[in-house]
RONUVEX-682572 format. One record per residue: residue in one letter; x negated, y negated, z of N, C-alpha, C in turn. Coordinates in pm, whole numbers, plus 32768, in hexadecimal, padded with zeros to 4 digits. Last residue first. Layout:
% residues N
AXYZXYZXYZ/...
***
This chain:
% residues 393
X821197B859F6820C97495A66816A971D5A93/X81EA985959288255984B5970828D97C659F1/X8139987D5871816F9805586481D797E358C4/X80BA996858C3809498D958BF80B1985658B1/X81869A1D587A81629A2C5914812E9989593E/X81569A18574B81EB99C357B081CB99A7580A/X80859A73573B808299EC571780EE99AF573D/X80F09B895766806D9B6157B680629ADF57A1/X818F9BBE569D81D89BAE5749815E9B565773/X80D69BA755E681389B2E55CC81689B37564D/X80349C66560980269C17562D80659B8F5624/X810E9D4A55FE80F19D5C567880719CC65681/X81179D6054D481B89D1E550481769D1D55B7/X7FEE9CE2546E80579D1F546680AD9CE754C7/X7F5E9BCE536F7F759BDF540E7FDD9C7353CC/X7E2A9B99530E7E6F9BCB52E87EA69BF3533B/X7D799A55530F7D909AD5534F7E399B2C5332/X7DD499E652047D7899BC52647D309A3252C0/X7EC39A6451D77E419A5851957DF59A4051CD/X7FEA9AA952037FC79A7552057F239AA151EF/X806B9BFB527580B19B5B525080549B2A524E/X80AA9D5551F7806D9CD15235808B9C555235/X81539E0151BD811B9E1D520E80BD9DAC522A/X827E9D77511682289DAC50EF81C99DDA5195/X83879CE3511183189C9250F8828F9CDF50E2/X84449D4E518984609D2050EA83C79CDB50D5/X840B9CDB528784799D01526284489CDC51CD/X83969C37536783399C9F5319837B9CE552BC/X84139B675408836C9B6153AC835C9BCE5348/X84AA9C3A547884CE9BFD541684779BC753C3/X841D9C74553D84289CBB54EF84459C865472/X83E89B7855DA83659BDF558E839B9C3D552E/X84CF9B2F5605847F9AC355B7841C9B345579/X85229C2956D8854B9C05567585299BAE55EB/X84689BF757A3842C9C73573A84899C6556B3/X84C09B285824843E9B2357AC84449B8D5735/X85A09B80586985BE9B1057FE85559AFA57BE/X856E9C4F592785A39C3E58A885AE9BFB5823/X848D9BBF59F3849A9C0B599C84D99C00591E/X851B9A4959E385319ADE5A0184CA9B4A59C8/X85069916598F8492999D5998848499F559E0/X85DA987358DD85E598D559438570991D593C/X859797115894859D979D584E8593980758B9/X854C960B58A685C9965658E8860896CD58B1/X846695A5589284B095915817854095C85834/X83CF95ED598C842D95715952848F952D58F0/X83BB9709595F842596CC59C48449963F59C3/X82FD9702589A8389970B589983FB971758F7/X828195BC588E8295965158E082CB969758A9/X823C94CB584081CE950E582881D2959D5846/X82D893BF579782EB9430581B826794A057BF/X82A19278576082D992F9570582C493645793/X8275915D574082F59196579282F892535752/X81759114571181CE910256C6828C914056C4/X80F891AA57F980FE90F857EA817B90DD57AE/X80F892B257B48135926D5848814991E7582F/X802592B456E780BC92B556C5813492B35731/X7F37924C57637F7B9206571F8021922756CD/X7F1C934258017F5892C858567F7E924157D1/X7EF9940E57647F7C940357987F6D93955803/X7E10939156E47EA2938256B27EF693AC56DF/X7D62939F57E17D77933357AE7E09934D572B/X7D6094B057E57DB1947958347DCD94075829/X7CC594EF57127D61952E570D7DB494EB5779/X7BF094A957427C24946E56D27CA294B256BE/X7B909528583A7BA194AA583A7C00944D57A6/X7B78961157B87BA29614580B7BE795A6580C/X7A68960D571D7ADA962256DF7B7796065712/X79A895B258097A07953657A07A6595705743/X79DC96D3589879F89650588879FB95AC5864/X794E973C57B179B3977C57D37A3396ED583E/X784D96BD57D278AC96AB5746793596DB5762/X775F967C588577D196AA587F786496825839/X768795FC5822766E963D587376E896AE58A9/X76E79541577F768E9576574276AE95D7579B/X7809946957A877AC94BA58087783952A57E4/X783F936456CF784493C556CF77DA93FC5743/X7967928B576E78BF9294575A78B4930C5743/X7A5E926756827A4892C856E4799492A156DC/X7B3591F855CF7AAB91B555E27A7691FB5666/X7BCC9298552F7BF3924055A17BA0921355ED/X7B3592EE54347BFE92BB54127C02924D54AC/X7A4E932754537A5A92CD54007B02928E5415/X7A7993AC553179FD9341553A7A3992E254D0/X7B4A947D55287B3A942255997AD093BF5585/X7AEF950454577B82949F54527B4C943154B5/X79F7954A546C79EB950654487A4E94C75429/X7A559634553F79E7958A556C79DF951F54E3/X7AEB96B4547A7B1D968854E77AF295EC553D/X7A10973154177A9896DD53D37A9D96A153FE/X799A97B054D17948974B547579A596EE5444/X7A1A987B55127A1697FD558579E497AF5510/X7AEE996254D67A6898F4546E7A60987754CA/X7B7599C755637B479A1C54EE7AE299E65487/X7BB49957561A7B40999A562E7AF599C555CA/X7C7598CF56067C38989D55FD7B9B98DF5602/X7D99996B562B7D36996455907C9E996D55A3/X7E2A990E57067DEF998E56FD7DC199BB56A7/X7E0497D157087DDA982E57407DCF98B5575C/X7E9897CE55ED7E2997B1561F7DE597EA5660/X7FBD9814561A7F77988655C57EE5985855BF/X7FE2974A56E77FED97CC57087FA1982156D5/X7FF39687563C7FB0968B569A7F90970856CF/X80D796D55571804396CE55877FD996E955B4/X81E996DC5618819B9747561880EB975155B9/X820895D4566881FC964256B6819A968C56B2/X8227954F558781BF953455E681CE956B565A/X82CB95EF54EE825E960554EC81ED95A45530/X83BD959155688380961B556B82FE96285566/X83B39497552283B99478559E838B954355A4/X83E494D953FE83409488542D834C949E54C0/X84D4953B54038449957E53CD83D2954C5404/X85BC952054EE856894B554A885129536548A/X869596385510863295E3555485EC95A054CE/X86FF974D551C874896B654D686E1964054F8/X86E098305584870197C455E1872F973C55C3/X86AB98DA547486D0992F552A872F988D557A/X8619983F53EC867F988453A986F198AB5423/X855197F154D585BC979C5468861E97DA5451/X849498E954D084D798865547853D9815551C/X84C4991453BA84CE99CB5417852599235498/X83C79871538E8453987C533B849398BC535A/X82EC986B541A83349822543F83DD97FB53F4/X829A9962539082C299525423832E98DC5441/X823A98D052D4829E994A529B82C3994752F9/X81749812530D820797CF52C28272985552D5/X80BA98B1537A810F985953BB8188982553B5/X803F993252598089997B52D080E898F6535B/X7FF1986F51A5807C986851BC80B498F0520A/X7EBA9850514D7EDC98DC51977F7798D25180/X7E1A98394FFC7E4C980750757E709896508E/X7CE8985B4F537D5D98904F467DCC986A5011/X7C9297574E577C8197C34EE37CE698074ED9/X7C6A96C74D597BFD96FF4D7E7C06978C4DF4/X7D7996214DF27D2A961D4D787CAE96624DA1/X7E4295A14EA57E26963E4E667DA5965D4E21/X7E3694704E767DEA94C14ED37DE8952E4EF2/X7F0594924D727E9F94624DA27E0C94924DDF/X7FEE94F54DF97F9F95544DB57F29953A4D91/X80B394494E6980DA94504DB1802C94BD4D79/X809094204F6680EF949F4F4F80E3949E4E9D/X8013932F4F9E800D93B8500C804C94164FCF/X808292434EDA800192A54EE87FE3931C4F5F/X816F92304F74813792884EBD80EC92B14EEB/X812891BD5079817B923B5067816D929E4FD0/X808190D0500180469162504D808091E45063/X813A90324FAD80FA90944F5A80CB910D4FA7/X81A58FFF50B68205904D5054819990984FE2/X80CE8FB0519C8132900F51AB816790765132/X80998EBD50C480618F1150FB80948FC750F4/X81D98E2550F081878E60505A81068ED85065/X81A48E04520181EE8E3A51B381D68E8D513C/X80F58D4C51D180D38DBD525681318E1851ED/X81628C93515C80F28CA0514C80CC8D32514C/X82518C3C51ED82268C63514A81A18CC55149/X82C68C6552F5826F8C3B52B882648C815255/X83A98C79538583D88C40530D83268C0952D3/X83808D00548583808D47540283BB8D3453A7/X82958CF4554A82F68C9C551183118CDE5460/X82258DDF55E682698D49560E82A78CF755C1/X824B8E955502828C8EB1559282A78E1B55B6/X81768E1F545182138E2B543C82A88E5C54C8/X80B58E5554DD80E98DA154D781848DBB5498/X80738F1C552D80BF8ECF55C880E28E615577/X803A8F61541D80B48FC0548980C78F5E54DC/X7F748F4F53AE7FC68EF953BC80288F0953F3/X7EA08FD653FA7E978F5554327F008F2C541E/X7EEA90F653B17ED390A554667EC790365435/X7EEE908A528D7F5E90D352F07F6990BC5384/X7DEA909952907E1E902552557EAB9058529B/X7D96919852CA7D4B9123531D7DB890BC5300/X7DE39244520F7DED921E52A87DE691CF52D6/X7D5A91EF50FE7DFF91D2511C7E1B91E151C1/X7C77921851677C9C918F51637D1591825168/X7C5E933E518A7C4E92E251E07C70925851EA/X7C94938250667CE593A250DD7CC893375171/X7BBF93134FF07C4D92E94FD47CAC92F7505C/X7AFC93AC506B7AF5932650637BA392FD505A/X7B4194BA50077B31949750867B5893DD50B3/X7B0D94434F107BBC94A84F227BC694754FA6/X7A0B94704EE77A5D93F04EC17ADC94194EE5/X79C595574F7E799594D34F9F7A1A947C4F83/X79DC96834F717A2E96334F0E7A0495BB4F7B/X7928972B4FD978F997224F6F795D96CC4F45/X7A1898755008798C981D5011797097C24FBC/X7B4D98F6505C7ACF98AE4FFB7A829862501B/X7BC798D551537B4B9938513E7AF8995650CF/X7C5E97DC51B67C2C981A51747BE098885163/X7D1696C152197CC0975352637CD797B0521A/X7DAF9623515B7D2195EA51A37CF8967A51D9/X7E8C9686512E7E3A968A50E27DB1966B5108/X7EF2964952507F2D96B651B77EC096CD5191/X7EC59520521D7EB1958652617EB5962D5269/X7F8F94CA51A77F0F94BE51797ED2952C51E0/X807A9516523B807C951D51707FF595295151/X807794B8532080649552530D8057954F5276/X8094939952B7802C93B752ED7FE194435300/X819C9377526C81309367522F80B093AD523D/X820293D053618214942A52FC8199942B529F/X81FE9308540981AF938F5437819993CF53BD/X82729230538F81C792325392818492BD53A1/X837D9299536E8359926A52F682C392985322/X836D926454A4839D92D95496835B92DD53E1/X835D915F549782E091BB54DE831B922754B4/X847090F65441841490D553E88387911A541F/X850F917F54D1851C91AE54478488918353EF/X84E590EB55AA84DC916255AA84E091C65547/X85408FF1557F84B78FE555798492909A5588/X862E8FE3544586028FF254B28570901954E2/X85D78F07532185C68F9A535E85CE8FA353F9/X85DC8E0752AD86238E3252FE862C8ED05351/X84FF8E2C520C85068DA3526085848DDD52DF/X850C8E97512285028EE9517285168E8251F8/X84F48E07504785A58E4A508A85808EA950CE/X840F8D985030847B8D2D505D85138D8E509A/X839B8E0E4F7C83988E2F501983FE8DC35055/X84238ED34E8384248E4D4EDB84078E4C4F2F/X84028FAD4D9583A18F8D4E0283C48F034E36/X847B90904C95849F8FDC4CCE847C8FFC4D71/X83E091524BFC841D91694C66840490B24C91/X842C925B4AEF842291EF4B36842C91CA4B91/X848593524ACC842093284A6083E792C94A7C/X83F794314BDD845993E54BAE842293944B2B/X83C395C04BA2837A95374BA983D0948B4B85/X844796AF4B5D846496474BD2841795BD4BA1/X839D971D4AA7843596E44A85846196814AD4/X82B4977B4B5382B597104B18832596C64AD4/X836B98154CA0830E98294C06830197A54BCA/X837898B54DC2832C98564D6E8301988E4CC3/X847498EC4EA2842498DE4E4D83CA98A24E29/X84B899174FEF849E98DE4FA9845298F14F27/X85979942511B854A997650AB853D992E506B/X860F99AE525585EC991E51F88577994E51AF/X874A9A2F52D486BD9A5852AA86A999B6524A/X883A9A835333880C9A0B536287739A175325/X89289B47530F888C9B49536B88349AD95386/X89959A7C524489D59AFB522889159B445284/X895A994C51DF89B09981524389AB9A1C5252/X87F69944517388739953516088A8998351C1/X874998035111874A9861519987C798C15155/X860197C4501B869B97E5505286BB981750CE/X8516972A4F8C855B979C4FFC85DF976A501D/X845996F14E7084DF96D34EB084D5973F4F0D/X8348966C4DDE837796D04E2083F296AD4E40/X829695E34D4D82BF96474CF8833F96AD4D79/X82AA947C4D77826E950D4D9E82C295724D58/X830893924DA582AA93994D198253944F4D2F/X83B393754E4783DF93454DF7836E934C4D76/X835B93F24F7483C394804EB883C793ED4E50/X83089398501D829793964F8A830093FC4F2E/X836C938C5115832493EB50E682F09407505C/X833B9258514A835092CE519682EA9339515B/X83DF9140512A8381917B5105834591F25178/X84FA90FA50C684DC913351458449917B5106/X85A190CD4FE4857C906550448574908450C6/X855690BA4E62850B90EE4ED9854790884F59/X85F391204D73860B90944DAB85B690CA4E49/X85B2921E4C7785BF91D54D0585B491604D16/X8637930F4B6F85F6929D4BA485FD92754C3E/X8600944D4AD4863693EE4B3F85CF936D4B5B/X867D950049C3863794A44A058671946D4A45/X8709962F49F0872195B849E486CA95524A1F/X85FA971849B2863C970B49E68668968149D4/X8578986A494785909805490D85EB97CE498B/X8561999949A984FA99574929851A98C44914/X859E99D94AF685D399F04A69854F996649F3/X84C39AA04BA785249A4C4B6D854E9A3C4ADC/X852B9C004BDC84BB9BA74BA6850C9B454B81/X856F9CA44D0C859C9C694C6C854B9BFD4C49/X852E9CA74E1C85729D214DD985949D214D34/X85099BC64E8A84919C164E5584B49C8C4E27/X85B99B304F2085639B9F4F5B85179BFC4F2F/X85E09A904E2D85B49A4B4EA3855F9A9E4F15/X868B9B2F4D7085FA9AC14D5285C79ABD4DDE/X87129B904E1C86D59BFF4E0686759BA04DC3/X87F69A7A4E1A879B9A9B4E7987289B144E8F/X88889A9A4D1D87E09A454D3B87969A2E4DA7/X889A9BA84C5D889F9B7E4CD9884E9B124D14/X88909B754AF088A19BB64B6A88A09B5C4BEB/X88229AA74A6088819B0A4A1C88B89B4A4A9F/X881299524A6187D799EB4AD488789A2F4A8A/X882598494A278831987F49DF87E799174A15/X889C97F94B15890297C54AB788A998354A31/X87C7981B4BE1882F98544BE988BA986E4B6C/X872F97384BC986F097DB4BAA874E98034B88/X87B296854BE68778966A4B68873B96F44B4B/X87E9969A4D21886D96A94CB9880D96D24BFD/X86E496954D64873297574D8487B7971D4D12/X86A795B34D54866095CE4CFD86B7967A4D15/X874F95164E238799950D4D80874895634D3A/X870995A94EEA877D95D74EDC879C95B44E4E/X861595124F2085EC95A24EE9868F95E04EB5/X8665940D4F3C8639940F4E86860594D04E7E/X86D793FA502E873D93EE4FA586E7941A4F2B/X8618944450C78681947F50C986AB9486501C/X854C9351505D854793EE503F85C094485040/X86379250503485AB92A5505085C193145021/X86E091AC4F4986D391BD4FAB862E92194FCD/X8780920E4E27876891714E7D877491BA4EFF/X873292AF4D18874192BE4D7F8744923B4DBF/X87E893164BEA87C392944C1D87D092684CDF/X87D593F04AF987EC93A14B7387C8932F4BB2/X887B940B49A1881A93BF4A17883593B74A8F/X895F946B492488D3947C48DB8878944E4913/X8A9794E749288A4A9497498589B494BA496B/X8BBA953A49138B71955448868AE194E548CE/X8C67957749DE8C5694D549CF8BE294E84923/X8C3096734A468CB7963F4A058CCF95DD49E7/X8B2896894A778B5396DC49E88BFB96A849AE/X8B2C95DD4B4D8AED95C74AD88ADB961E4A4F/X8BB6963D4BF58C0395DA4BDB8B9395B84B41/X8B2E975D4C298BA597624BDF8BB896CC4BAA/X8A6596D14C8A8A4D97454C358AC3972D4BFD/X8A9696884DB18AAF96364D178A39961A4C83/X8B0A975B4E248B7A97094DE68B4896A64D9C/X8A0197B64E278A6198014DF78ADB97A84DD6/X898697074EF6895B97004E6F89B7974F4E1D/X8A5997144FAD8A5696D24F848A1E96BB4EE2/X89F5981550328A6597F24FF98A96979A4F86/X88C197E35043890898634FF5896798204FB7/X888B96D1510188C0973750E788EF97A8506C/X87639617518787BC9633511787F996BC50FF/X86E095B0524086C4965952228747965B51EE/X87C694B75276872994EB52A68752957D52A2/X88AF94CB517C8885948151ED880994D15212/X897F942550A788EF946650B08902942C5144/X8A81938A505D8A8193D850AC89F2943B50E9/X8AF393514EED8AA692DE4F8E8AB193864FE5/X8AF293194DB68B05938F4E118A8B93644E7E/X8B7692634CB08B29926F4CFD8B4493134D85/X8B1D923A4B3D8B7B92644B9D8B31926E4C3C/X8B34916F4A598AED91904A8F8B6991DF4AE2/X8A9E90F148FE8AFB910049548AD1916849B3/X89EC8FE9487E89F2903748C28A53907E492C/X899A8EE5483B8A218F1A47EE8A288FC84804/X89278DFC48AE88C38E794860891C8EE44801/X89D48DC8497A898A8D5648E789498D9048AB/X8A298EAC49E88A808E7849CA8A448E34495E/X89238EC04A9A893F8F274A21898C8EE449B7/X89348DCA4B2088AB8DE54AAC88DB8E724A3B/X8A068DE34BAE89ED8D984B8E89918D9A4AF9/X898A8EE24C2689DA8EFD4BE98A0E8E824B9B/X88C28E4D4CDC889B8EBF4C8188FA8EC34C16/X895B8D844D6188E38D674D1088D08DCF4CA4/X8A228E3D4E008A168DEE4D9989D08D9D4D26/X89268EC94E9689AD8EE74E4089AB8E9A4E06/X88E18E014F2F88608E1E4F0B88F38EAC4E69/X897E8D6D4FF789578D5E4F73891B8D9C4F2E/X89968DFA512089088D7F50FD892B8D3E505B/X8A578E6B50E18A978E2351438A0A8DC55119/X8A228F2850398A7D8EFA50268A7A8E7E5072/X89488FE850AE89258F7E504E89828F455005/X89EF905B51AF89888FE651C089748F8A5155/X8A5D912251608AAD909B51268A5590245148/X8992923D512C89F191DA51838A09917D5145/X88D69278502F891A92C050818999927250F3/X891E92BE4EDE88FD927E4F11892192C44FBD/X892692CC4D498915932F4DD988DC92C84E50/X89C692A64C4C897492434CC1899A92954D2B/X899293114B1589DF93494B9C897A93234C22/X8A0692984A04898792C44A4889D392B64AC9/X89AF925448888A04928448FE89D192BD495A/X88EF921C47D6896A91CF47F589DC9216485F/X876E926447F98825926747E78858923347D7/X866B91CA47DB86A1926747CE8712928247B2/X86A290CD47DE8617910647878638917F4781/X8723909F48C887659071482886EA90BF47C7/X869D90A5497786CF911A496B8712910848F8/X86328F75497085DE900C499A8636906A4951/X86E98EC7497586A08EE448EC863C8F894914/X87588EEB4A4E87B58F294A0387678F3F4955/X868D8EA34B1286A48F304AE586FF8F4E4A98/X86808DBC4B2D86648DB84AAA864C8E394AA8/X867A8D914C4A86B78D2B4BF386C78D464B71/X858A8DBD4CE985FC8E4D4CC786828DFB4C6D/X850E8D474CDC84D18D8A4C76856E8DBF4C65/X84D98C724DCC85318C6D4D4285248CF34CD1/X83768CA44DD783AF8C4A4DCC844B8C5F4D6E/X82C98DBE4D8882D78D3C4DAD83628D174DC0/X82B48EDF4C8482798E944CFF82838E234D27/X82E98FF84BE8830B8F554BC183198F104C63/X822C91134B54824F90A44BCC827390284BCC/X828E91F84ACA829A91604AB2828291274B1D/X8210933C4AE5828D93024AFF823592614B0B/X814094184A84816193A14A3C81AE932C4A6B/X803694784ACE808694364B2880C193BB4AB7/X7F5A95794AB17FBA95284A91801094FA4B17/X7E6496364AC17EA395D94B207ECA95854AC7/X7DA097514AEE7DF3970A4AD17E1F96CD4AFB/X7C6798174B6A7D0097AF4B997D4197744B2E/X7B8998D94C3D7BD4988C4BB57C3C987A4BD8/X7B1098764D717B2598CF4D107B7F98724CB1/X79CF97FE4DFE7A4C97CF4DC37A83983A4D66/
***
């Protein structure tokens, strides 16, 4: 186990109605506050009004800026950069998933970034020291920004998808209903699972030794994830399952299950190159490209590997040949992310696998980023082609 720190301050306010009484939430920090949101969806359910409702009795004024959409844009965070230096604006206030809460956390960087805030993002400028606290109304459990230190961005100007991380980000709070997720399309809501799931995963393949209880963790938040995946698939006004689902998204990404190791996020960087490029679901990416970075890893520690597959997907283990039960435990999740409607190709995901268009994803992987990606195994730009080749079909 190597040394570690670990904070995780952001509020979790969990259950039932919660998001009813965010106007006392963010009343604790401000009085003016810039409701970042993405489609009119949470207009048309209520889930608006309620909020703003609550600011309103909390004596909270507010402004709003709707339009986030998957792999959140540059642009956007830039226009409301400005609307919040010209509104005198001291909070955000994300409603919605990841999209929306990495775009309000680039405005809260952004409002106070002396310089360029995309040179934050490609590592050309250190962030800035301080940023407008942000809050969340969570209702797509996905990718865990609502208690994670990180935001990514895409920007128009090449199409590249970058991302920071510092602790400024961290939201102070974050309103947890599983109830407003009830309506997620069922493709939004596996797309949410894949993500989860690369989050822990991330972190689960290691080349620290020696972290058990981390291990443990990791495995259970899996496990608890497969099981409840088909019940929210089949009926996905269950609470229960639900609730499941949503913490598990925190807990996969708030750093938690960091603790002690050191993760790889070569997959995630790839799969930000295939996004940024194609606009595509993140989770529906990365149950692509996983799988992929699996099988051409797997060598590098079969041991890992048998022991995903035994303990995460109940693989008999074959003493006699480890290489395949490592085997066996990669195919068992790409048939459980087949179940849950997610595409396993990239010819399914309907991404072009020309030449070109790979070497393009590969390069771009590697842009601004240095001579390696990722930890686990430390890939170059000739094995990210080599992990496309795999995912191709």
């Amino acid at each position: 186990m190597v040394n570690f720190e670990f904070a995780s301050p952001t509020r979790i306010i969990f259950g039932k109605e919660t998001e009813k009484n965010v106007g006392r939430n963010v009343g604790e920090y401000a009085k003016s506050v810039l409701i970042h949101y993405g489609s009119d969806r949470i207009k048309k359910n209520g889930l608006f009004d309620t909020v703003t409702g609550s600011l309103k009795a909390a004596g909270v004024e507010y402004t709003e800026l709707g339009g986030a959409m998957p792999n959140p844009r540059l642009g956007l965070v830039k226009e409301g950069i400005e609307l919040c230096k010209k509104k005198n604006i001291d909070f955000i206030l994300a409603i919605g998933g990841g999209s929306v809460i990495d775009s309000a956390k680039g405005i809260a960087a952004g409002v106070l970034c002396e310089g360029d805030l995309w040179d934050v993002y490609t590592g050309k400028a250190a962030p800035p020291a301080s940023a407008l606290p942000v809050g969340v109304v969570l209702t797509i459990p996905a990718a865990g920004s609502e208690a994670s230190k990180f935001t990514v961005l895409t920007t128009e100007n090449g199409w590249y998808k970058r991302a920071f991380n510092s602790e400024i980000l961290r939201p102070r709070f974050a309103v947890m209903n599983p109830e407003l997720t009830f309506s997620l399309p069922p493709y939004q809501t596996a797309s949410g699972i894949a993500d989860i799931m690369s989050h822990i995963m991330e972190r689960y393949f290691t080349n620290v030794e020696k972290v058990d209880l981390t291990d443990r963790l990791c495995e259970a938040t899996m496990r608890s994830v497969i099981a409840n995946a088909p019940i929210v698939m089949e009926n996905p006004d269950d609470y229960d399952a639900r609730a499941e689902i949503m913490w598990a998204s925190t807990i996969a990404h708030n750093d938690l299950l960091s603790t002690g190791r050191v993760g790889d996020f070569g997959s995630h960087q790839i799969e930000h190159e295939l996004s940024g490029i194609y606009d595509v679901a993140h989770g529906a990416g990365l149950a692509v490209i996983f799988p992929a970075w699996m099988k051409y890893v797997y060598t590098h520690n079969v041991s890992r590997f048998v022991q995903f597959a035994v303990r995460v997907w109940n693989v008999d283990e074959r003493y006699d040949d480890p290489e395949r039960t490592a085997l066996e435990g990669i195919s068992r999740m790409e048939v459980f992310l087949q179940s849950i409607g997610m595409p396993i190709t990239l010819e399914e995901l309907g991404i072009p696998t020309g030449k070109d268009k790979l070497d393009e994803i590969a390069a771009k992987t590697f842009e601004e980023r240095g001579s390696g990606v990722g930890n686990f195994v430390k890939l170059l730009e000739k094995d990210v082609r080599a992990i496309l080749e795999f995912a191709k079909a």
